[in-house]
Steps between C-alpha positions, in 0.01 A plus 500: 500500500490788781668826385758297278613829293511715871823549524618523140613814326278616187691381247542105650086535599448597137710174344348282803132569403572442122659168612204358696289578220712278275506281792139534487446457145702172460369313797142642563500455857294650764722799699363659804654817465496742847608888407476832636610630153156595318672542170658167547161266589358688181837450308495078611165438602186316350307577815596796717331406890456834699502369891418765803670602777496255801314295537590405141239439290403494107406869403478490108598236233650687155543301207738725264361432137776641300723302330895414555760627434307770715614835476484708801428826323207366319145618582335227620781429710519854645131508541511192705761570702347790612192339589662219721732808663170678581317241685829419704539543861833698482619556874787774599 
């Protein structure tokens, strides 16, 4: 799924994340998940993929260790999504 939240309000993203975890839960399927949204790969994600700029390639693999129902103002979270923030190449 490519930026399948994008668009949403926060609200709908909120109730659409929670549902693809049940999703998730029930059928245990594999879901390629591509985000902008930091706090949503570490909200959804087993395995957050950090690429580079073009040419695209694999910068850092994350595997978030906490477990769900994640909460975003938890520590571990926080501390983690700091790290991944810090190591991105943000362009303005």
């Amino acid at each position: 799924m490519d930026e399948p939240f994008g668009a949403l309000d926060a609200q709908t993203r909120y109730s659409m994340e929670n549902e693809i975890l049940k999703i998730w839960e029930k059928e245990k399927r594999t879901v390629v998940f591509v985000t902008n949204n930091l706090e949503e790969a570490l909200f959804l994600g087993d395995r957050i993929i950090l690429l580079t700029q073009a040419p695209c390639r694999v910068k850092t693999v994350y595997k978030p260790d906490f477990p769900r129902p994640r909460d975003q103002m938890d520590p571990g979270f926080l501390k983690l999504r700091k790290e991944i923030e810090s190591q991105m190449d943000l362009v303005i």
